[in-house]
SEDRENGU-810031 format. One line per field, with one value per atom (N, C-alpha, C, O): x negated, y negated, z; residue in one letter; residue number from 1; atom name. Coordinates in Angstrom, 2 decimals. Each point is the difference from the previous one (the first is absolute). Example, Ala and Ser with C-alpha at 12.3 -4.5 7.8 and 13.67 -1.06 7.14 Angstrom:
u: [-13.19;0.89;-0.90;-1.04;1.39;-0.82;0.77;-0.51]
v: [5.69;-1.19;-1.20;0.02;-1.07;-1.19;-1.09;-1.11]
w: [7.80;0.00;0.00;0.66;-1.38;0.06;0.73;0.17]
r: [A;A;A;A;S;S;S;S]
k: [1;1;1;1;2;2;2;2]
a: [N;CA;C;O;N;CA;C;O]
This chain:
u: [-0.84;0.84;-0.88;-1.07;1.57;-1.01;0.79;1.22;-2.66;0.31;0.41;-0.66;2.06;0.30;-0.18;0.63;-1.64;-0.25;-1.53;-0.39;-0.61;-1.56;-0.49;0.63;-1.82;-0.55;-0.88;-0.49;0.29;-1.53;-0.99;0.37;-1.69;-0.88;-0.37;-0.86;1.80;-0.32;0.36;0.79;-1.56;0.65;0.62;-0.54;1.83;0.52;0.48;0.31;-0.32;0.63;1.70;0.89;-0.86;1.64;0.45;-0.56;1.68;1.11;0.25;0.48;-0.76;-0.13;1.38;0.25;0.47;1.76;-0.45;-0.16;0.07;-0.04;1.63;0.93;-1.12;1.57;-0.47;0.88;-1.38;-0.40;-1.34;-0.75;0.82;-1.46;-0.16;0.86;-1.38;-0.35;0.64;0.08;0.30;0.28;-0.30;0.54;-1.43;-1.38;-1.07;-0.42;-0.29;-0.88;0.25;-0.15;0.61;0.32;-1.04;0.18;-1.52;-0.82;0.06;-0.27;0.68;1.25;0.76;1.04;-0.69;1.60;0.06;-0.94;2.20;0.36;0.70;1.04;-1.76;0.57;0.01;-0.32;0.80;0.59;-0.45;0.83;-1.69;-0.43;1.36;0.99;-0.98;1.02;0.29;-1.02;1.97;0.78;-0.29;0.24;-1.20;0.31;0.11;-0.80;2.03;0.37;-0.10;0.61;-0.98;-0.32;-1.29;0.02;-1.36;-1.83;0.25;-0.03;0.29;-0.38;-1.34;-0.75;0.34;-1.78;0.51;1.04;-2.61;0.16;-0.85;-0.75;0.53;-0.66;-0.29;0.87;-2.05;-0.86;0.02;-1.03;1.73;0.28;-0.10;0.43;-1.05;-0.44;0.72;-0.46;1.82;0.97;-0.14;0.54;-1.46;0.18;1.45;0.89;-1.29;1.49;-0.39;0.91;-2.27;-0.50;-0.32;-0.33;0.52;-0.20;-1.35;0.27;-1.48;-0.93;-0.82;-0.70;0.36;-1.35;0.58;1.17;-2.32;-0.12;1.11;0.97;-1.08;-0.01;0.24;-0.79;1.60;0.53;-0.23;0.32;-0.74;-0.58;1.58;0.88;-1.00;1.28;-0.40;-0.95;1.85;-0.35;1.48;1.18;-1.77;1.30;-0.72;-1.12;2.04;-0.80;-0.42;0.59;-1.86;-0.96;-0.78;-1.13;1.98;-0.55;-0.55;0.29;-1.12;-0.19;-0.29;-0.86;1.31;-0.46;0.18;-0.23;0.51;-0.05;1.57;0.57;-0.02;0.88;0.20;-0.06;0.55;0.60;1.38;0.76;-0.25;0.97;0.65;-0.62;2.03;0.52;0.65;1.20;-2.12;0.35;0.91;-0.23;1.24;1.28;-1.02;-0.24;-0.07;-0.51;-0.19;0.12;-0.38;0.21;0.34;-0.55;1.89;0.30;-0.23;0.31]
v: [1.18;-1.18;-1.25;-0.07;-0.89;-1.47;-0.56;-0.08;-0.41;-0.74;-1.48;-0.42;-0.35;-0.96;-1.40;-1.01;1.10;-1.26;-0.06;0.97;-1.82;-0.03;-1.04;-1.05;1.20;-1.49;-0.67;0.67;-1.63;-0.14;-0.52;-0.20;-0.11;0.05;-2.12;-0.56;-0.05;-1.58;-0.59;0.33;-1.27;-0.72;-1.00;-0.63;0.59;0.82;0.84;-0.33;1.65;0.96;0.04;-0.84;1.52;-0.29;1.58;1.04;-1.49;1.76;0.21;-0.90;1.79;0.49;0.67;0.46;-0.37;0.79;0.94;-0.60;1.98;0.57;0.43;0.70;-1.32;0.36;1.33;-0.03;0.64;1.21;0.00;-0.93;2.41;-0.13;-0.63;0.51;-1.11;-0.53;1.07;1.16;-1.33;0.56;-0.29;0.46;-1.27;-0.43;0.40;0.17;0.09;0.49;0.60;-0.68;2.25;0.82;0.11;0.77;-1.63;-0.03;-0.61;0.49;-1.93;-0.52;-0.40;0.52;-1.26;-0.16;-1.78;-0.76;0.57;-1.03;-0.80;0.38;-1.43;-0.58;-1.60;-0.58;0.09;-0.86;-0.93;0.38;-1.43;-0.57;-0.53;-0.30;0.22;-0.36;-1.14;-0.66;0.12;-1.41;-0.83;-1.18;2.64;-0.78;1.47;0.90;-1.18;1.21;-0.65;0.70;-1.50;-0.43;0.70;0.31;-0.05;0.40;1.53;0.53;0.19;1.23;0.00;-0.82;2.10;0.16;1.87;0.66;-0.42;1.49;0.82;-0.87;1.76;0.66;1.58;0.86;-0.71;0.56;1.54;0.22;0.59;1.40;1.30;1.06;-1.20;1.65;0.81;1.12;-1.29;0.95;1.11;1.11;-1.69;0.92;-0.11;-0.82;2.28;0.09;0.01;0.01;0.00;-0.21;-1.25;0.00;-1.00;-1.45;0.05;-0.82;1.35;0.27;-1.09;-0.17;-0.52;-0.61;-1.33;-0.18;-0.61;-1.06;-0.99;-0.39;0.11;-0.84;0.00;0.77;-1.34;-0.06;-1.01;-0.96;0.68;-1.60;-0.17;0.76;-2.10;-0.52;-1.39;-0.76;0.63;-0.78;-0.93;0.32;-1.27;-1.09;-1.09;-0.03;-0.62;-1.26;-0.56;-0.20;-0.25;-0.72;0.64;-0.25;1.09;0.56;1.49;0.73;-0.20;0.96;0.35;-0.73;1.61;0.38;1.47;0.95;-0.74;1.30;0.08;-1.07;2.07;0.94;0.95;0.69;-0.17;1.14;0.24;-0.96;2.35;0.16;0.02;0.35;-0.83;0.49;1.52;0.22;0.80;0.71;0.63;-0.32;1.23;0.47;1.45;1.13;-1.63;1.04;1.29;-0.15;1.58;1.17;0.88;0.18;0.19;1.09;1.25;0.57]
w: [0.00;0.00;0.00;0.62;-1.34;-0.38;1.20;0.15;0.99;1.03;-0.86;-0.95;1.59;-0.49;0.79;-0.29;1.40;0.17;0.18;0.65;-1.04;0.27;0.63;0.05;0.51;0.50;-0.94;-0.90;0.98;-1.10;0.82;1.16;-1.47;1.43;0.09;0.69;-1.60;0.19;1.29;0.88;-1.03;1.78;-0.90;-0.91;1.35;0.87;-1.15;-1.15;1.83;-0.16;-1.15;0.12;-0.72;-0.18;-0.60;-0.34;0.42;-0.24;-1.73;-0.69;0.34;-1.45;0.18;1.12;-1.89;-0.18;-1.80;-1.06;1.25;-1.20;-0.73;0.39;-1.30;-0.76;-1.06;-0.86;0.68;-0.22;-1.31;-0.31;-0.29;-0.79;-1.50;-0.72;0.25;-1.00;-1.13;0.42;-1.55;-1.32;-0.86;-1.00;0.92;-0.56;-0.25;-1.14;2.33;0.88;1.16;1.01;-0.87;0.96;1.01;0.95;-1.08;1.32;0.77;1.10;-1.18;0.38;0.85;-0.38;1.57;0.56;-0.57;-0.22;0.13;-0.10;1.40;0.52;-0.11;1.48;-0.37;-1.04;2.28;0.28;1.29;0.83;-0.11;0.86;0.83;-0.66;1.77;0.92;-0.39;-0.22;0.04;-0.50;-1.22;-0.21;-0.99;-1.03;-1.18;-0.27;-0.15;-0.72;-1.18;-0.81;0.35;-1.44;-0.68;-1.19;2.17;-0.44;0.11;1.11;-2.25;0.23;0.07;-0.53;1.46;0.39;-0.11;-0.07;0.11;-0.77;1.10;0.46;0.04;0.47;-0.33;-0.16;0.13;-0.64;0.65;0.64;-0.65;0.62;-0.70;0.46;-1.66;-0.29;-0.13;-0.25;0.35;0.26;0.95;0.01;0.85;1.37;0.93;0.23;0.14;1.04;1.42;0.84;-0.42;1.30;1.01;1.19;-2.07;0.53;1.01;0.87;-0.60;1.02;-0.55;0.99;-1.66;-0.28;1.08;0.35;0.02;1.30;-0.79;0.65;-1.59;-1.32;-1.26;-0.54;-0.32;-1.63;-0.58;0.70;-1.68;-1.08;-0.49;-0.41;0.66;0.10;-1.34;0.20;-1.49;-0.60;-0.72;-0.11;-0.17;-0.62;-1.22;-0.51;0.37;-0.77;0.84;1.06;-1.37;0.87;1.16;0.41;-0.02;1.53;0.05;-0.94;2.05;0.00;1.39;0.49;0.28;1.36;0.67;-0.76;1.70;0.59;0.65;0.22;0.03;0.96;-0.08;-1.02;2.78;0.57;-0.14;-0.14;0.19;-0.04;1.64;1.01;-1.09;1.47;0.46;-0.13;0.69;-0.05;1.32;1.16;-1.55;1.12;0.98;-0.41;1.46;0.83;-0.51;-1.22;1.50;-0.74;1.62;1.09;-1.86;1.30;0.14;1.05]
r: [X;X;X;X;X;X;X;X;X;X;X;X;X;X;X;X;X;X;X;X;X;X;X;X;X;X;X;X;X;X;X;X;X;X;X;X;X;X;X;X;X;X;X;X;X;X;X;X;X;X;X;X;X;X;X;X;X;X;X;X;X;X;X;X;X;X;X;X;X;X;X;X;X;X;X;X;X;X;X;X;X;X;X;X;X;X;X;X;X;X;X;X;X;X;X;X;X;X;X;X;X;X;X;X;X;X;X;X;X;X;X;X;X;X;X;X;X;X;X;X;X;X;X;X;X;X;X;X;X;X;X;X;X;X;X;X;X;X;X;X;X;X;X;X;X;X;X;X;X;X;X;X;X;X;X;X;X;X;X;X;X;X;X;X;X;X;X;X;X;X;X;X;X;X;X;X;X;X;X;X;X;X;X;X;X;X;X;X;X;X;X;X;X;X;X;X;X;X;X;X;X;X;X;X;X;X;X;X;X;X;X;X;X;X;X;X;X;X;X;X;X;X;X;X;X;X;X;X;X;X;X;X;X;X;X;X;X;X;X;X;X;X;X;X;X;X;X;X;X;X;X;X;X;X;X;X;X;X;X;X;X;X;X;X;X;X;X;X;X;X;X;X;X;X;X;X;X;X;X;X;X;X;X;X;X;X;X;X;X;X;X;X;X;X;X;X;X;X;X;X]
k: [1;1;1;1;2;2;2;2;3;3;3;3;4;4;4;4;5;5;5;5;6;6;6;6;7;7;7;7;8;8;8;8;9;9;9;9;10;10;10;10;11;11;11;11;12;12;12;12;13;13;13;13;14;14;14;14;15;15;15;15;16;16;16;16;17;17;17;17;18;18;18;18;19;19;19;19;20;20;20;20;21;21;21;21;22;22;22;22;23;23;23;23;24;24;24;24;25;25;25;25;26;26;26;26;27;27;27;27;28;28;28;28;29;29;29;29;30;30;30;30;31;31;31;31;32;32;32;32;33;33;33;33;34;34;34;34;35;35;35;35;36;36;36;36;37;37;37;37;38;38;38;38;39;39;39;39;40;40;40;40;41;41;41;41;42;42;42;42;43;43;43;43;44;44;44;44;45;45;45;45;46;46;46;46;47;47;47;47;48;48;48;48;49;49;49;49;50;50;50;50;51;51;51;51;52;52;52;52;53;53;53;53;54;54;54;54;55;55;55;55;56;56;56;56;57;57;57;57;58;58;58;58;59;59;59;59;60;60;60;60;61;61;61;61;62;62;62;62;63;63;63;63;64;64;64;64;65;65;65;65;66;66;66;66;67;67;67;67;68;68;68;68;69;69;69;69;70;70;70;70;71;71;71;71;72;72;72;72;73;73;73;73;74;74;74;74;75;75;75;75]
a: [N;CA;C;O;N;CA;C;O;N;CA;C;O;N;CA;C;O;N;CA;C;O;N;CA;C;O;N;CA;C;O;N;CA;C;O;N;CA;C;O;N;CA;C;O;N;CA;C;O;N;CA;C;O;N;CA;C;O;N;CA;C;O;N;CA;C;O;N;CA;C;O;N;CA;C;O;N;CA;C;O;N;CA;C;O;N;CA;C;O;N;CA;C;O;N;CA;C;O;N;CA;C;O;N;CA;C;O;N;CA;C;O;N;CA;C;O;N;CA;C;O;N;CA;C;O;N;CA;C;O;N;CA;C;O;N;CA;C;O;N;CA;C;O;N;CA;C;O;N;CA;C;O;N;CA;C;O;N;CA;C;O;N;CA;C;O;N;CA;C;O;N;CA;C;O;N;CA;C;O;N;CA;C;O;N;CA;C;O;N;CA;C;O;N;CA;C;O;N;CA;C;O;N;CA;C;O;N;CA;C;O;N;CA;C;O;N;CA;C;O;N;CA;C;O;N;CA;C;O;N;CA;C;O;N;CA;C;O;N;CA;C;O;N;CA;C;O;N;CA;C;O;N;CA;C;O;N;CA;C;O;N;CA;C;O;N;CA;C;O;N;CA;C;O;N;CA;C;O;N;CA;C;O;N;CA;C;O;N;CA;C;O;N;CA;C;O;N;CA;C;O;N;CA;C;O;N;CA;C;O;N;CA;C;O;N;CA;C;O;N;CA;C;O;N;CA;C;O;N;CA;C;O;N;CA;C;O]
């Protein structure tokens, strides 16, 4: 399951919202920054289903940086 919310590592910090994977580019997610749903930004996932790496390259026009996914405990 594609965790649907991420952090990115800028100060400050802000909340990434994934609206699901690219069909474009299935490596892919397509998201959304907290209070501006106009900049799609893309993040860079391999089509992995394990979400384990510290970190994902996170890219847009103009920008480029890092995030984590938020992940749900494991029971």
């Amino acid at each position: 399951m594609i965790p649907k919310i991420w952090i990115t590592d800028e100060v400050p910090a802000r909340a990434l919202f994934v609206k699901g994977r690219s069909g474009i580019d299935p490596d892919c997610l397509v998201a959304f920054a907290e209070g501006d749903a106009e900049h799609c930004l893309w993040i860079v996932d391999d089509c992995t289903k394990t979400y384990d790496k510290p970190d994902y390259h996170v890219c847009s026009k103009g920008a480029s940086f890092r995030a984590r996914p938020v992940l749900e405990p494991k029971s």
